[in-house]
Legacy VTK file of the C-alpha trace (Angstrom):
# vtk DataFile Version 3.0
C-alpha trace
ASCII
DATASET POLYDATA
POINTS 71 float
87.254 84.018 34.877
87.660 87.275 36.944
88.672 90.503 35.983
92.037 91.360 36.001
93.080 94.123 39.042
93.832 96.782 37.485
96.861 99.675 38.857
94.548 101.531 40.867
93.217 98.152 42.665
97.011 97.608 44.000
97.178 101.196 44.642
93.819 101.373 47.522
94.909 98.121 48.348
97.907 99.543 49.171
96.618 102.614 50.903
94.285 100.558 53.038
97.096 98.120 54.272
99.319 101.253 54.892
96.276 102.478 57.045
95.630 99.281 58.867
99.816 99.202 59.324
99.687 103.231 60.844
96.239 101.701 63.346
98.276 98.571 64.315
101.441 100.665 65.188
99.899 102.963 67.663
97.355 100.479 69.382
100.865 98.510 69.815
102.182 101.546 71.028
99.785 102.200 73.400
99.677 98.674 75.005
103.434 99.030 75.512
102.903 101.437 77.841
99.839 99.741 80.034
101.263 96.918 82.153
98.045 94.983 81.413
98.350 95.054 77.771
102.233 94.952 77.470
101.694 91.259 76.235
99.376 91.713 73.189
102.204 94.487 71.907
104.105 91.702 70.242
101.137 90.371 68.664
99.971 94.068 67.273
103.582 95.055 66.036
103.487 91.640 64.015
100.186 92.044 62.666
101.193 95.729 61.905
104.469 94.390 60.163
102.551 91.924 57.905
100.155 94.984 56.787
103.265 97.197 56.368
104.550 94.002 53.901
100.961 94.046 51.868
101.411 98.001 51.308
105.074 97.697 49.977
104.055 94.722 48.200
100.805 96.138 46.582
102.567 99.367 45.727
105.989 97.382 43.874
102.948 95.805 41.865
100.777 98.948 40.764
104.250 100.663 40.599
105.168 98.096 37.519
101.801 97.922 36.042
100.649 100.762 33.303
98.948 103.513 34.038
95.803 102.975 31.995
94.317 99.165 30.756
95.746 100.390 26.975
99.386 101.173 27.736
LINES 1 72
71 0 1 2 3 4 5 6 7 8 9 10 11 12 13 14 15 16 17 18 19 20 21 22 23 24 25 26 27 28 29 30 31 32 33 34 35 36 37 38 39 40 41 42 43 44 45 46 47 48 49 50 51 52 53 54 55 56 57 58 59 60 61 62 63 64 65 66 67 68 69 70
C-alpha cells in the first residue's frame, strides 16, 4: 500500500501547479499578441486554468491536513 501524502506533498504540489499556471498564463499571453499563434491562446489559457484548479485544490487539502504526521 503506498504512503500516505503528507501536508507538505499538497503544499509543492501546489507550488508547482501554481508555477506551471503563472508559465501557461504568459506563453498565452504572448501568443495573443502574434497573429500566428493567436489560435493556440485558447488552448494555453485552458491548460493554465486547469493548473490554476490543481494549486487551489492541492492547497484546500494541505490547508485541512495537520501540520506534522502526529497532530
Amino acid at each position: 500500500m503506498p504512503e500516505p501524502k503528507t501536508r507538505q506533498h499538497y503544499l509543492d504540489t501546489a507550488d508547482e501547479a501554481l508555477r506551471k499556471a503563472s508559465q501557461l498564463a504568459n506563453y498565452a499571453e504572448n501568443a495573443a499578441h502574434h497573429p500566428d499563434n493567436r489560435r493556440t491562446t485558447g488552448n494555453l489559457a485552458a491548460a493554465g486554468a486547469l493548473y490554476a484548479d490543481i494549486a487551489r485544490s492541492a492547497a484546500a487539502i494541505a490547508q485541512a491536513m495537520p501540520e506534522t504526521p502526529e497532530d
